[in-house]
VOGU-3710 file (C-alpha; in Angstrom, 3 decimals, decimal comma):
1> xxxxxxxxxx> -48,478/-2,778/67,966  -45,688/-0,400/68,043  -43,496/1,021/71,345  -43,710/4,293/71,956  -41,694/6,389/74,085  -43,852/9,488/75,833  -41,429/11,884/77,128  -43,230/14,830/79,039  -42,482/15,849/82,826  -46,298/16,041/83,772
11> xxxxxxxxxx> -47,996/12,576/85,304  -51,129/14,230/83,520  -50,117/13,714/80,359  -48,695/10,093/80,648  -52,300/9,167/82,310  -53,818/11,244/78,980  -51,897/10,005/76,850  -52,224/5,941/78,082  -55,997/6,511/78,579  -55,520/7,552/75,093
21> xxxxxxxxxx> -53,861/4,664/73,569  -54,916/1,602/75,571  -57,334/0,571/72,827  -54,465/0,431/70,764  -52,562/-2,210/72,364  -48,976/0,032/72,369  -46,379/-0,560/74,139  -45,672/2,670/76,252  -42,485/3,591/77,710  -42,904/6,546/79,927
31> xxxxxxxxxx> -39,632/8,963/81,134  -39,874/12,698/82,430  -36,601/14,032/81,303  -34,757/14,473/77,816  -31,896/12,597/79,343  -33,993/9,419/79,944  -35,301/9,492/76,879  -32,495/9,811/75,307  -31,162/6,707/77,152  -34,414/4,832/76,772
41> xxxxxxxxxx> -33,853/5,086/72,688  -30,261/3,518/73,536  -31,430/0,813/75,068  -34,993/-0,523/73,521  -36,624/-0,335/69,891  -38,993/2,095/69,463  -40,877/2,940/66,961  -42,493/6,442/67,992  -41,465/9,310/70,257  -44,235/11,674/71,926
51> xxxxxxxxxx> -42,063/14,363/72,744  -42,746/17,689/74,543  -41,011/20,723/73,990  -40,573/22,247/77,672  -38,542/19,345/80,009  -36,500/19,967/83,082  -33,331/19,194/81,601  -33,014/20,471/78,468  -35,851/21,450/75,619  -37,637/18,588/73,033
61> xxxxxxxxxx> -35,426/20,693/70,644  -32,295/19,675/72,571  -33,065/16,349/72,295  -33,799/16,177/67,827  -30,236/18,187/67,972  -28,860/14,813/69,985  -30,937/12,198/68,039  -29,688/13,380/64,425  -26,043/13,840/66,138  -26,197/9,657/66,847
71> xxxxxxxxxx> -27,866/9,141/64,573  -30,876/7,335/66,129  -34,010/6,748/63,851  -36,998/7,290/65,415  -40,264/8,798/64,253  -40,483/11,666/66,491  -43,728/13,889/66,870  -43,497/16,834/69,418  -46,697/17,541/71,412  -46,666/20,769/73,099
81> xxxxxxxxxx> -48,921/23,106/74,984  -46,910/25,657/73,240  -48,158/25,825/69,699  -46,555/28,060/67,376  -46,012/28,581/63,800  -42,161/28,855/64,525  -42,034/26,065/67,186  -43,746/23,882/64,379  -41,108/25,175/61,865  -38,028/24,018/63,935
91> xxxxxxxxxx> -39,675/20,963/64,818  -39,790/19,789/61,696  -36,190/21,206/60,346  -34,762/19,548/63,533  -36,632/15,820/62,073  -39,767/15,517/63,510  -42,718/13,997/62,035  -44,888/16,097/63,237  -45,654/19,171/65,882  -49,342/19,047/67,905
101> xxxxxxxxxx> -50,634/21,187/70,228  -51,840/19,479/73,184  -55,406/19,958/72,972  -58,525/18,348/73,973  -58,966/17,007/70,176  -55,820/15,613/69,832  -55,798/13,731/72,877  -59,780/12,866/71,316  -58,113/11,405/68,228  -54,378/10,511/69,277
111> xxxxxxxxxx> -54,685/6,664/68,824  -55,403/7,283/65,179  -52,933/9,927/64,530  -50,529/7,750/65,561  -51,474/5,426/63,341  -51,499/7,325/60,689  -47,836/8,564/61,860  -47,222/4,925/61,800  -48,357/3,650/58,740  -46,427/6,712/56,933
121> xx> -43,709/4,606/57,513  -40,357/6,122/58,268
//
């Protein structure tokens, strides 16, 4: 069982996400805003972020540029609606695991994607 902190501003895609992953037995940690996440990571162990790339406050790429300026280690796998070659690029130079596009399949199979995030180890 690992905690997970989903950081997207639509209650949609927390309710996906933990229909998703109930099976799992995760611990979930849900926030709408880079700057809670970025305090929720301060003040709890978590193994995985589920981070999307458009928030109110600032962008999921804001928030990698914070996490590798403290420091923080985290697994950190973007999930966006806004899929791109280039997104996916700067994702991944920024530190993150992963980029998915938010999709009907991925929500299908995100329990074991995780896991296989997981198991990756860090």
């Amino acid at each position: 069982m690992a905690t997970i902190l989903v950081v997207d501003d639509l209650d949609l895609l927390h309710g996906l996400v933990r229909q998703a992953l109930e099976q799992h037995n995760h611990n979930l940690i849900h926030v709408y805003t880079g700057a809670a996440a970025l305090d929720a990571l301060e003040d709890r162990d978590v193994e995985l972020m589920l981070l999307d790339l458009n928030l109110p406050d600032m962008t999921g790429f804001d928030v990698l540029d914070q996490l590798r300026e403290c420091a923080k280690q985290v697994i950190v796998v973007m999930f966006s609606s806004e899929f791109s070659q280039q997104h996916e690029a700067t994702a991944l130079g920024k530190g993150a695991r992963a980029y998915w596009e938010k999709c009907a399949e991925n929500y299908l199979a995100l329990g074991e994607r995780i896991a296989d995030v997981l198991s990756s180890g860090n």
